[in-house]
N, C-alpha and C positions, 0 to 999 in steps of 0.2 A: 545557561539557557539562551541569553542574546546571541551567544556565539554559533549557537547551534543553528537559530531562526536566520540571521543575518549569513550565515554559509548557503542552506536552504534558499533562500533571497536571491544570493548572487549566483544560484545553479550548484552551488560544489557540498558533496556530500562527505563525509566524515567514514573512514576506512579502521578499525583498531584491532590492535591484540595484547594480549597479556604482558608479551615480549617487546611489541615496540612504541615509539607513541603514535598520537591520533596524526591518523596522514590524510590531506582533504583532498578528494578526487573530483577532478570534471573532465569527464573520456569525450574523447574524438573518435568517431563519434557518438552521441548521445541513444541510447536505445530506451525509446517511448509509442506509447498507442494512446489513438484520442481516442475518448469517448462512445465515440459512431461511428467508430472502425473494429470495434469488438467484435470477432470471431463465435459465435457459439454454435457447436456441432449439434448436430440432429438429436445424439446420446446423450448431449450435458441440456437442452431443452426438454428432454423427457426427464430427467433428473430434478429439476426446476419444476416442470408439471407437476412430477407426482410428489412433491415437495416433501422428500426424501429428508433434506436437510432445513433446518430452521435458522434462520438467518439473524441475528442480533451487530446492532452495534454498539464498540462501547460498554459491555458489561464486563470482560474480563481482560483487559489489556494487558495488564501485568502477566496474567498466565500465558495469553497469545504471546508475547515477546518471549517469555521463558522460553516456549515451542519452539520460538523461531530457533533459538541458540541453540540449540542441540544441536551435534555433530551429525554429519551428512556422509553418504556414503562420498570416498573418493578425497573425501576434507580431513584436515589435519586436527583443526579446532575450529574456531568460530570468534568475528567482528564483535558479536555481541556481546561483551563480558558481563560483568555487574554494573561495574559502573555506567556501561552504557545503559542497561536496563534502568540504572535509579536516572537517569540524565531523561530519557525519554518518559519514562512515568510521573516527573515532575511537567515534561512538555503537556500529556496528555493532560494530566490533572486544570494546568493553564488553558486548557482546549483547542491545544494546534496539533497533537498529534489523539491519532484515533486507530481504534481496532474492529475489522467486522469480520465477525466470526459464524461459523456451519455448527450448529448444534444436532445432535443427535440422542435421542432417546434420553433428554438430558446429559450428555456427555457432549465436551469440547470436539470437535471431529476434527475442525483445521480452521485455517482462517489468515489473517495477514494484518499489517499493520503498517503506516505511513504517516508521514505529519502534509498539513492541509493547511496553503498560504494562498490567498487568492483566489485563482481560479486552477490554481496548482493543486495536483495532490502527489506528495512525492512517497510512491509503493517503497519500503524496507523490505520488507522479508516475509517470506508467508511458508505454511509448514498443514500438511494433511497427516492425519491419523489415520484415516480410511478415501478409498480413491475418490476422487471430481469435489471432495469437499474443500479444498481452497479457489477450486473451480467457479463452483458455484457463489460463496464468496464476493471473489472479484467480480463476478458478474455482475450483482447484486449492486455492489457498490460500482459500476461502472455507469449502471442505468439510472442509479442515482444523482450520479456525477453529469451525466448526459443533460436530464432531466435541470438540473441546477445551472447549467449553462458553464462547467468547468470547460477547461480550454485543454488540460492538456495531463495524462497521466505519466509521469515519471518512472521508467524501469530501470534504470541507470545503468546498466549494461547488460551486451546477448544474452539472452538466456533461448533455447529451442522451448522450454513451456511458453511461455511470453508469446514469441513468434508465433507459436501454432493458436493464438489467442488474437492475434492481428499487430502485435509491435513492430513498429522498425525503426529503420536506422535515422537518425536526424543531424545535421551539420552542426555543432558546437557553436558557433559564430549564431545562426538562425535560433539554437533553442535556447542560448543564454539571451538574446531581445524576446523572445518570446515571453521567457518567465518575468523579466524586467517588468515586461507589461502588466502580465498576470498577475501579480502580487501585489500591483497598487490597488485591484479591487478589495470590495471589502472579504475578508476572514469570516465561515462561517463557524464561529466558536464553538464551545461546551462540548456537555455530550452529545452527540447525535442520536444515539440510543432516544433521548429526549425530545426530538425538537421534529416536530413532525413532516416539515419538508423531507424527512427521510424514511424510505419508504423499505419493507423488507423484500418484498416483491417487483421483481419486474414485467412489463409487457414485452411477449415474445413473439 
């Protein structure tokens, strides 16, 4: 677990497969969106109004990661194995890494997952069962994040979803002093699910 937070720390994130070992990445350049640069279309704020989806943090992590690892169209297999599932369920448990999830009619819909240092939140992987619900989501938790005064969301490379959400590109050089900085503030721990600074709704 140190190894994992102290990577996290110094900006570089942890790449695996079955086949090879853990190889730690930090791309040139960095693909991130702050906060107050969140894109939300006309359709995913109607989506949010009529609160389609129910928004949780924190209750089902382990299941949210399982999601993540499913194979994708176009992919071979998947970073996430077991091991890395038990490595991050013991992070979550310690309360650096967290999951918020799109509930529907009682059923998991989508949702994402990331670990949170500072004023850092470094996004993993995120997976929909039905459309705009990782959408909605990362929304969720972005206004929260806005709201708390985080500095900086982590996408760790291109993604076109991401993009059309407001990511971009950032210099390697700039966003590794940035998280330097970021990670000396304090940790907001535990569940969030719990702790009422987090909120499941946001203002649109």
């Amino acid at each position: 677990m140190e190894r994992l937070l102290l990577a996290y720390s110094s900006g570089i994130f942890p790449w695996y497969s079955s086949e090879t070992p853990i190889i730690w990445w930090s791309p040139d350049p960095r693909f991130v969106i702050y906060p107050s640069d969140v894109k939300i279309s006309k359709s995913m704020k109607q989506v949010l109004k009529r609160g389609i989806f129910d928004i949780k943090f924190d209750t089902s992590f382990r299941e949210v990661i399982t999601a993540c690892s499913g194979k994708r169209k176009h992919e071979k297999g998947t970073w996430i194995t077991s091991e890395m599932i038990e490595a991050y369920v013991v992070l979550h448990e310690l309360g650096f890494a967290h999951s918020i999830e799109a509930w529907r009619d009682g059923k998991l819909a989508g949702g994402l997952y990331g670990v949170s240092l500072g004023g850092m939140f470094f996004g993993e992987s995120m997976f929909s069962r039905e459309s705009n619900a990782s959408k909605a989501a990362f929304i969720v938790l972005a206004g929260n994040l806005l709201h708390l005064g985080f500095d900086l969301i982590d996408s760790q490379v291109h993604t076109d979803h991401m993009e059309s959400m407001g990511a971009i590109e950032m210099d390697r050089g700039f966003f590794l002093d940035l998280v330097k900085k970021s990670v000396r503030r304090d940790t907001i721990r535990g569940n969030w699910g719990d702790n009422p600074l987090f909120k499941t709704e946001v203002a649109l």
